[in-house]
C-alpha positions in Angstrom: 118.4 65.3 141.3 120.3 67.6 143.1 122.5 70.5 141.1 125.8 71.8 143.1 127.1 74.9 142.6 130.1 76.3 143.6 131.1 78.7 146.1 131.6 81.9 142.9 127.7 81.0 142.1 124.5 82.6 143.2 120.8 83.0 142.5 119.7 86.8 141.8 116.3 88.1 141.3 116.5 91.1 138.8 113.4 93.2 137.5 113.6 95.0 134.2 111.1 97.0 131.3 111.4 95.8 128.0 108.9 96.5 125.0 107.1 93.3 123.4 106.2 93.4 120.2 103.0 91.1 120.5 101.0 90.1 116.7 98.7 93.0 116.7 101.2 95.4 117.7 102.9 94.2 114.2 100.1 94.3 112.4 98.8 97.5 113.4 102.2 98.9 112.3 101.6 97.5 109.0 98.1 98.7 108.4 100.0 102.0 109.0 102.1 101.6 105.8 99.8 100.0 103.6 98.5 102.1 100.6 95.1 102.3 99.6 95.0 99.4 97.4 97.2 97.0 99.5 94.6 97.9 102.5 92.0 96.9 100.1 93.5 93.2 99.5 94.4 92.6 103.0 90.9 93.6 104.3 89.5 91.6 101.2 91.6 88.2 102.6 90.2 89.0 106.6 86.9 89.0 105.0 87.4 85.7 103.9 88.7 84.4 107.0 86.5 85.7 109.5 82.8 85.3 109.7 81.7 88.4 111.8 83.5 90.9 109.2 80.8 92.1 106.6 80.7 95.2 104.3 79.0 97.7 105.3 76.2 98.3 102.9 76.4 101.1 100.1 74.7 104.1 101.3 71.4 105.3 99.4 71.6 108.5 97.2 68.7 110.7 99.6 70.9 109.5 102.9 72.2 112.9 103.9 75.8 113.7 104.0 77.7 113.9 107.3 78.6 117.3 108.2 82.3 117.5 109.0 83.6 118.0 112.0 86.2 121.0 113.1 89.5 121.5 115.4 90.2 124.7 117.0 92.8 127.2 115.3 91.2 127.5 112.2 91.7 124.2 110.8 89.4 121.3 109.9 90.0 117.7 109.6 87.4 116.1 108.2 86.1 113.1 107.0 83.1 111.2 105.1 82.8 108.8 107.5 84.3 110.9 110.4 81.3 112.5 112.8 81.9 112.1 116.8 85.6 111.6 116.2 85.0 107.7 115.5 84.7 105.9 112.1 81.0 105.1 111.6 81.4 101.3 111.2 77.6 101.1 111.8 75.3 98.9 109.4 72.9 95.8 109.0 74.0 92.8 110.9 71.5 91.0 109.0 74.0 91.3 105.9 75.6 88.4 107.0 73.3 85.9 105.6 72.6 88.0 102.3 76.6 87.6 101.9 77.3 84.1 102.4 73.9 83.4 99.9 75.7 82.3 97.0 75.1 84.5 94.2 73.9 83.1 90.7 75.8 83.7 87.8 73.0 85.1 85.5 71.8 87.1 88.2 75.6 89.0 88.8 75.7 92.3 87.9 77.7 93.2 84.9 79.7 96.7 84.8 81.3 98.0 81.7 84.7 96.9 82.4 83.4 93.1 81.4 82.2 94.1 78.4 85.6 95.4 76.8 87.8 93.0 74.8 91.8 92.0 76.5 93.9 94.1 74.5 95.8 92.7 72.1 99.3 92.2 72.2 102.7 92.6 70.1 102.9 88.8 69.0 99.2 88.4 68.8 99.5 91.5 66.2 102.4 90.0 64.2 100.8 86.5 64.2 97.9 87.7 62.4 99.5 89.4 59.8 102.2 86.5 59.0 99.4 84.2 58.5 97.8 86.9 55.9 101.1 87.7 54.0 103.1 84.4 54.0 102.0 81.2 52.6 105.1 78.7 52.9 104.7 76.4 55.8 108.7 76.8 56.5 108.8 80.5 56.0 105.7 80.8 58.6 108.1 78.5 61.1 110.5 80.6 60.6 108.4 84.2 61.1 106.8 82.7 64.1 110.4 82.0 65.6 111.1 85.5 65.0 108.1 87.2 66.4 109.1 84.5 70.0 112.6 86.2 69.5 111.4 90.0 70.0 111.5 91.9 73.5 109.3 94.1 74.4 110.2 97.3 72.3 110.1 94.9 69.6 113.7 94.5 68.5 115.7 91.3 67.8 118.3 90.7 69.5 119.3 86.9 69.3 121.5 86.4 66.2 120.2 84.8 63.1 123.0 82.1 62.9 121.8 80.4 66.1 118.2 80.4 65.1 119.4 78.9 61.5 121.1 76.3 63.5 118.9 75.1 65.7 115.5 75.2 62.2 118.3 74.0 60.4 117.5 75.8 57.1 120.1 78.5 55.1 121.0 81.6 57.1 120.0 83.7 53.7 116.5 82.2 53.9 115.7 83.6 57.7 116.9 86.6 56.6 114.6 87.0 53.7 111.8 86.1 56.4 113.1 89.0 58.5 113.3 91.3 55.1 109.1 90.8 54.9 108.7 90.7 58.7 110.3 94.1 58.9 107.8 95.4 56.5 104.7 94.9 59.1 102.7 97.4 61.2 103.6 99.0 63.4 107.1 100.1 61.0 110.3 99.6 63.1 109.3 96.2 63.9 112.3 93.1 64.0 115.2 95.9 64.2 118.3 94.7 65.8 119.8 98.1 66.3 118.5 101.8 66.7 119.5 102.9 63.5 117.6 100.0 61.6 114.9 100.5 63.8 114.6 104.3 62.8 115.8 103.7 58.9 112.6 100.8 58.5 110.2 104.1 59.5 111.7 106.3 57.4 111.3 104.1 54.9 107.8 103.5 55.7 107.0 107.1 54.8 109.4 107.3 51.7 111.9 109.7 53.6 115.2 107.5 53.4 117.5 108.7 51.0 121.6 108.4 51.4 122.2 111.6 53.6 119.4 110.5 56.0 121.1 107.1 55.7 124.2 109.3 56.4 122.7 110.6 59.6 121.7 107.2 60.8 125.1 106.0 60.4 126.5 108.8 63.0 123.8 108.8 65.3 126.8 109.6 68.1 127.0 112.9 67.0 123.6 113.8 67.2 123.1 113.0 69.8 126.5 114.9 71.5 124.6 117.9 69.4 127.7 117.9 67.1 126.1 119.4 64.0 129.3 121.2 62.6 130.8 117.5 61.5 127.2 116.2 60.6 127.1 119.0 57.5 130.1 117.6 55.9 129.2 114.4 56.2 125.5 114.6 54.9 126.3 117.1 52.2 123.3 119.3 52.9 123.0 122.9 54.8 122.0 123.4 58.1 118.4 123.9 57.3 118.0 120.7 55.6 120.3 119.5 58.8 117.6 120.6 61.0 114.4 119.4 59.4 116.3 115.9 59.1 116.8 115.9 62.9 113.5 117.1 63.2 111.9 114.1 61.7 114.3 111.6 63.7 112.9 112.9 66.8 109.8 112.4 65.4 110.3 108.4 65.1 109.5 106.0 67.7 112.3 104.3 68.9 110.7 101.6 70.7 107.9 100.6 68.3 106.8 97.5 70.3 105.8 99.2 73.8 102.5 100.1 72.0 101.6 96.8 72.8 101.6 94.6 75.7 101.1 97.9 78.3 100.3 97.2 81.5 97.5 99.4 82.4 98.9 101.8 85.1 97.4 101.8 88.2 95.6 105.6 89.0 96.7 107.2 92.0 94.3 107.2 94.3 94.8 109.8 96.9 94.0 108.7 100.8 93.7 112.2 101.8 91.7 115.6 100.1 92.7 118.9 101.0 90.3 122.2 99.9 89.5 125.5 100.8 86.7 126.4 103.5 83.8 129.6 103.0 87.0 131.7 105.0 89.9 130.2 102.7 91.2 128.4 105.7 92.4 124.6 104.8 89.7 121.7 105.0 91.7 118.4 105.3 89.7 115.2 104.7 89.9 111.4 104.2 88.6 110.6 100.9 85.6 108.4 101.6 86.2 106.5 98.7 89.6 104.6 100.0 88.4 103.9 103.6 87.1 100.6 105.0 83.6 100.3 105.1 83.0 97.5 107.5 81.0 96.2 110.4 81.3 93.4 113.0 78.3 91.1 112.7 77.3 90.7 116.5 74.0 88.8 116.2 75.9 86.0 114.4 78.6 85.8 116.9 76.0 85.9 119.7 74.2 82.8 118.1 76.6 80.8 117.2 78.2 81.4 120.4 75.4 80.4 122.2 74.8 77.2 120.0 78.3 76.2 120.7 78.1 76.8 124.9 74.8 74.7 124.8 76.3 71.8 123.1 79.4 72.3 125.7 76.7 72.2 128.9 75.8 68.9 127.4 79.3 67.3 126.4 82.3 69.4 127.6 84.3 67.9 124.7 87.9 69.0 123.2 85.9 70.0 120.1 83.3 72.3 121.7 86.0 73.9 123.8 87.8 74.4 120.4 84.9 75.7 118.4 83.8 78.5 121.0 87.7 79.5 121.3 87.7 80.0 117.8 84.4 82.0 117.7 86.1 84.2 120.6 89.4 85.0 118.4 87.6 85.8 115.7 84.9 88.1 117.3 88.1 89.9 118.5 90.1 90.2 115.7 87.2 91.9 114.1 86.9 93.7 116.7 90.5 94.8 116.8 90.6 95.3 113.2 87.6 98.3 113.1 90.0 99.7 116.0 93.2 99.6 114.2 91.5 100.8 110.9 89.9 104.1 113.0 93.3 104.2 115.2 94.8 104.3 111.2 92.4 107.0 109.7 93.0 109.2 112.3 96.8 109.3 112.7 96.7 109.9 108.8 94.3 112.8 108.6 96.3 114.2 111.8 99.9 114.0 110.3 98.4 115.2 106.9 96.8 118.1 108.4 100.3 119.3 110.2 102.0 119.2 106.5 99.4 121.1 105.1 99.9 123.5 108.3 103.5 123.7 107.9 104.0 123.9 103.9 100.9 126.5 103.8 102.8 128.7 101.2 103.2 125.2 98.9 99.3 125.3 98.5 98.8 129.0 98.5 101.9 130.3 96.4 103.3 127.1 94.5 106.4 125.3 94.6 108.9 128.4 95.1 107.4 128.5 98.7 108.2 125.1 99.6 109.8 124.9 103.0 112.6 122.5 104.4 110.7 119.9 106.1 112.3 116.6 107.7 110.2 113.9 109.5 111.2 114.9 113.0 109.4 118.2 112.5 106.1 116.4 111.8 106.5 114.0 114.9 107.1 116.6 117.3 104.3 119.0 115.8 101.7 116.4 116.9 103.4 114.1 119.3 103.8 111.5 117.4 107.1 109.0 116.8 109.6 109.6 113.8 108.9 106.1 112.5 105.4 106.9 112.5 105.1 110.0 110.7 107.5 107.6 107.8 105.0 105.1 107.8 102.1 107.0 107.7 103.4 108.9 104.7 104.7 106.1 102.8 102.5 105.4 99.5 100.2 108.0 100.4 98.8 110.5 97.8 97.2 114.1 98.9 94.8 115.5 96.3 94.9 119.3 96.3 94.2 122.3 94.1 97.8 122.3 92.2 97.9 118.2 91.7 98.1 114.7 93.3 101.3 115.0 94.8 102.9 112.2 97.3 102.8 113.1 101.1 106.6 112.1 100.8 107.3 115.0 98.0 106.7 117.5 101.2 109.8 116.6 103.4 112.8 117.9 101.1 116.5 118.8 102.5 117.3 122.5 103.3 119.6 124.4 101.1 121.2 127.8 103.4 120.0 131.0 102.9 123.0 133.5 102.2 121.3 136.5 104.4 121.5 133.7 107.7 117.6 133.7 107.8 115.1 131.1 107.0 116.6 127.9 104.8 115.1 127.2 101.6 113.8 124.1 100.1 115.8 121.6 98.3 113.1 121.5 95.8 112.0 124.9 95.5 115.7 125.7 94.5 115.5 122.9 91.9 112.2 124.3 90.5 113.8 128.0 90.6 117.2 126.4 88.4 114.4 125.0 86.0 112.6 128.6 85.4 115.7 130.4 84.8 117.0 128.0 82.3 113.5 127.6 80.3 113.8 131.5 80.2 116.9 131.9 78.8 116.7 134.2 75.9 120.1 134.7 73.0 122.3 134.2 76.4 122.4 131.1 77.9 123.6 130.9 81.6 126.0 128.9 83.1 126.1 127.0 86.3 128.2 129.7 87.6 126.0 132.0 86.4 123.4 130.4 87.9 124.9 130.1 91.1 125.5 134.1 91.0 121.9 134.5 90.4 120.4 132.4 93.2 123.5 134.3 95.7 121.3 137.5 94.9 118.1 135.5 95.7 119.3 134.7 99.2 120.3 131.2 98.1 124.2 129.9 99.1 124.7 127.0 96.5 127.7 125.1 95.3 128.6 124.8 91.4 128.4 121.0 91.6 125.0 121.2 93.5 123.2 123.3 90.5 124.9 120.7 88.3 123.9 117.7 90.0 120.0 119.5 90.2 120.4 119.9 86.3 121.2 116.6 85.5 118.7 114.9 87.5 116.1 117.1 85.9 117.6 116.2 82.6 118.6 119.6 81.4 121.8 119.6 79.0 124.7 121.7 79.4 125.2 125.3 79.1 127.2 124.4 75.9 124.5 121.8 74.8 121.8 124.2 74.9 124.1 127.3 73.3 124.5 124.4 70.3 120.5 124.1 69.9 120.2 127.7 70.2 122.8 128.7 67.3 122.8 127.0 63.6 125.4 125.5 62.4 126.9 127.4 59.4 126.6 125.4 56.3 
């Protein structure tokens, strides 16, 4: 069929670049972000899927280390596993077939973690002692309801009308329930405000008594630190004022979160930075946290020539099929321990420029902290913006003051009043900390404040030092004149 065009149409030939992202492109990208532990489950799921990837077998304890290797200027960038500037991937191929032997139950070995009993939890706690201290079959209905009803700080929230509607007993006999349920461990248990919460410890350890009742009742004030109105009120002086507040602060005011903790995950740092024999910097990749793998050639090489004799004798869709499979997956293994190396270099590099550029962070401490923005990395070493980010996403650097995240090094510059060198966002905040923890009789203002940084070499706004003091959680000048002078009784 013929197509007519008109006279105001033509057929051009244009050639043009454009950047494909192909799968492995992708995929590389997001090995690049991944943290230790999600690298972990997604190397965990290709060894599931592809029968030429194998751990590499656990070194012996005599197998001598591997010396580190060094890069001009002083510094090293070193690595466990890091020797001719490749990740040893090396190993038994013959581990295939001691993998895929299934192993016998009785014959697993068992490390102390299986050994230890599940913690137990909040309603687990309560259960056992409502079936020790109440007998009634209704009443243990009830107090079972109730222990469902608690969140995770252990308060009650729902009302006890609704839960007396839908058991369909007296609202006077769930709240005699809730009278002996508030009486178990831990105390503060099946409060339905803050103030119950704290007055059912108190009266745990015998230390309610009206003007603590009293304080309870305005907790609004103490916490404004309005003590002044609180003396009047309680009817005691301000020493008894202040060993009242005193044991408030002492109470826990979420009594349930002692139970049903997730365990938090440690940080595990990708990256270890210490000192050489000339106190120059040794970055390395913490051996622990990188991929131990190997491609298993032998079994690729058999099966692959299994599959091309049975193709000589049938040339079937299926044998085409199978030795196309084999192929992709011989290659993405192969790919993987390329992308893997390709990722545990670009780390250790980008590390090593922060550790270059923020020298006086690991030598001084925080005050030397320098402005540092992404761009400054990626141009140090060549490298894209939006690969420096990735690379220092969920990443932790182990060094001589702390774990600290490779993000926590690029903070915003603050100007320096003599035009010179900018200083650090975060240096500044940790400098606004320092002077207010050393406050003496006076305490200093945010003007004050400011005044003191200007003579520093620090230019910073009023509002700024606020907004720093807030987000470190530091009251008020006036706040923290009120702690520091007694109320007069």
């Amino acid at each position: 069929m013929a197509i007519s065009r008109g006279p105001g149409l033509r057929q051009t030939l244009r050639q043009s670049q454009g950047l494909v992202m192909t799968a492995q492109l992708r995929q590389a990208i997001a090995l690049l972000q991944y943290s230790s532990l999600e690298l972990g489950a997604y190397i965990e799921a290709e060894i599931e899927q592809n029968p030429f990837l194998e751990r590499k077998p656990e070194a012996k304890a005599d197998t001598p280390p591997v010396e580190p290797t060094t890069q001009s200027e002083g510094w090293q960038a070193s690595s466990g596993v890091l020797g001719d500037g490749k990740l040893d991937f090396a190993g038994d191929p013959e581990a295939w077939a001691a993998r895929k032997k299934p192993v016998d139950a009785a014959e697993a070995p068992w490390g102390l973690e299986q050994t230890l009993a599940r913690p137990e939890t909040l309603a687990e706690h309560l259960a056992a002692q409502l079936a020790l201290d109440i007998a009634d079959a209704t009443d243990r209905v009830i107090g079972a309801r109730l222990i469902d009803l608690l969140d995770e700080a252990g308060y009650l929230s729902e009302p006890l009308d609704g839960l007396a509607a839908l058991l369909s007993v007296p609202l006077g006999r769930i709240e005699a329930v809730l009278t002996r349920l508030q009486q178990f461990d831990p105390p503060g248990v099946f409060a339905r405000s803050l103030a119950e919460c704290l007055a059912l410890q108190l009266k745990d350890r015998n230390r309610f008594d009206p003007a603590m009742a009293v304080l309870l009742e305005n907790l609004p004030l103490l916490a404004r630190r309005d003590r002044g109105p609180l003396l009047s009120l309680c009817g005691v002086d301000a020493e008894d004022l202040e060993a009242m507040i005193a044991e408030v602060k002492a109470l826990d005011p979420k009594p349930g979160l002692a139970f049903d903790q997730t365990p938090i995950a440690a940080r595990i740092p990708e990256v270890i930075l210490r000192k050489g024999p000339e106190n120059e910097w040794i970055v390395e990749l913490n051996p622990e946290t990188l991929p131990k793998l190997l491609v298993n050639h032998r079994y690729f090489q058999a099966l692959s020539d299994s599959a091309k004799g049975r193709a000589d004798k049938a040339k079937t869709d299926k044998t085409r099929a199978d030795h196309a499979y084999l192929s992709e997956r011989h290659q993405r293994a192969n790919w993987l321990l390329k992308a893997l190396h390709q990722r545990a270099i670009t780390i250790l590099k980008v590390t090593a420029e922060i550790v270059r550029q923020q020298d006086g962070f690991f030598r001084r401490g925080v005050q030397h902290l320098r402005p540092l923005a992404l761009r400054d990395i990626a141009q140090a070493i060549g490298m894209h913006e939006s690969t420096v980010s990735r690379v220092t996403a969920n990443k932790y650097l182990l060094t001589e003051r702390g774990i600290f995240e490779l993000k926590y090094f690029f903070t915003a510059a603050i100007a320096s009043a003599s035009g010179g060198e900018a200083h650090s966002a975060e240096a500044v905040r940790s400098r606004i900390k320092t002077l207010i923890e050393n406050e003496a009789d006076a305490v200093l203002s945010d003007q004050q404040i400011v005044l003191v940084l200007e003579r520093e070499g620090v230019t910073i706004a009023r509002r700024t030092v606020a907004k720093y003091r807030e987000a470190m959680r530091i009251p008020s000048s006036i706040e923290r004149q009120q702690e520091k002078t007694p109320p007069r009784s």
